[in-house]
Every structure is written in structure tokens, then in C-alpha cells.
C-alpha positions in Angstrom: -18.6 116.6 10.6 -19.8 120.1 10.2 -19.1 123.2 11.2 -20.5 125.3 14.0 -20.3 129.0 13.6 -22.1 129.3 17.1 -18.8 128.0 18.9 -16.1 129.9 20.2 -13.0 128.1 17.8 -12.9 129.7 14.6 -14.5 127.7 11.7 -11.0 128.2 10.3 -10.0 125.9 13.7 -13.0 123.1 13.3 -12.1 122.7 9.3 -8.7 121.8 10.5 -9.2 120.0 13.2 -11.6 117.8 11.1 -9.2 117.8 7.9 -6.5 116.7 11.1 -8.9 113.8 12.5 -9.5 112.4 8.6 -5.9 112.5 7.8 -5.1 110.4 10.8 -7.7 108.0 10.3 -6.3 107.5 6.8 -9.7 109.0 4.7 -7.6 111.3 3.3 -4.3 110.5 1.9 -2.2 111.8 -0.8 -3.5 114.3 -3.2 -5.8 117.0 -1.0 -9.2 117.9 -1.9 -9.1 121.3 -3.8 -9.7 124.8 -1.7 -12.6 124.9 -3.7 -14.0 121.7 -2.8 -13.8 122.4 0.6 -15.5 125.5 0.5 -18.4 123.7 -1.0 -18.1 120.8 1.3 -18.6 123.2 4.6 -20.0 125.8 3.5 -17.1 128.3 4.2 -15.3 131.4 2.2 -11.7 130.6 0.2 -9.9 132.2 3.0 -11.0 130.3 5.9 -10.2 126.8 4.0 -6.4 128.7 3.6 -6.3 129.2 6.6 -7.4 125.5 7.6 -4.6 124.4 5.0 -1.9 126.6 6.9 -2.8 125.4 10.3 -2.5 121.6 8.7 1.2 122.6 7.2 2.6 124.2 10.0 1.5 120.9 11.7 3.9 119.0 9.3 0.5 117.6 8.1 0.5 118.8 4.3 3.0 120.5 1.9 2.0 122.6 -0.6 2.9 123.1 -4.1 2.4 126.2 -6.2 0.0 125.5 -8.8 -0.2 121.8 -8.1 -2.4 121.9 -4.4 -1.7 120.0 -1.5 -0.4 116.5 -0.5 -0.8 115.0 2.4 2.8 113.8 4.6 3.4 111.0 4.8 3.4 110.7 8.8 0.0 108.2 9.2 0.6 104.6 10.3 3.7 103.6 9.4 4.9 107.3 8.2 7.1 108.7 10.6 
């Protein structure tokens, strides 16, 4: 999945939304890929892949940990 920067939802939006659909599907579980991995990965600035991660925590989807990065919940099949 890419980006679109020609659509109306923030690329902020589509990163999470995308992060959303591969944590669901299982592809990503525990340990997050780094902020600056992601950037690389789509192409976008280290605020927009925040911003992606904030969406995703206040979704219950990830906690972060100072220094450490982010882990996935555990709330896929089987989580709660």
C-alpha cells in the first residue's frame, strides 16, 4: 500500500489506516517498525509517521514507551 498525496485524507490518515489494516491482519505484531523506518517505507516526514502512531494509540492499537518505541496491543485474534 502506498500513499496518495492527491487524496483528500491526510497521508498522516492513510499511514494509519494502513499500519491499522496490517495490525489486524496479524503482519505486524509486537515490537513496531521504528518512526524512521516508516518514513523511509512511505516516503513521508517524522511528523506525519507521529502523527500516524498517535491516531493508532488513541485507537488502543499501540502503547508507547519513552525510549523503547512502540508495541503493538495485544487485541488481534484472540486479544481482547
Amino acid at each position: 500500500m502506498t500513499i496518495d498525496l492527491g487524496q483528500p485524507t491526510p497521508p498522516y490518515r492513510q499511514l494509519a489506516a494502513i499500519l491499522q489494516d496490517r495490525i489486524e491482519s496479524g503482519e505486524l505484531a509486537g515490537r513496531m517498525p521504528s518512526e524512521k523506518t516508516l518514513m523511509q517505507e512511505y516516503g513521508l516526514a517524522h511528523g506525519t509517521v507521529r502523527k500516524a502512531i498517535a491516531v493508532l494509540r488513541d485507537e488502543g492499537l499501540v502503547q508507547t514507551t519513552p525510549g523503547w518505541g512502540s508495541y503493538v496491543t495485544d487485541r488481534g485474534p484472540g486479544g481482547s
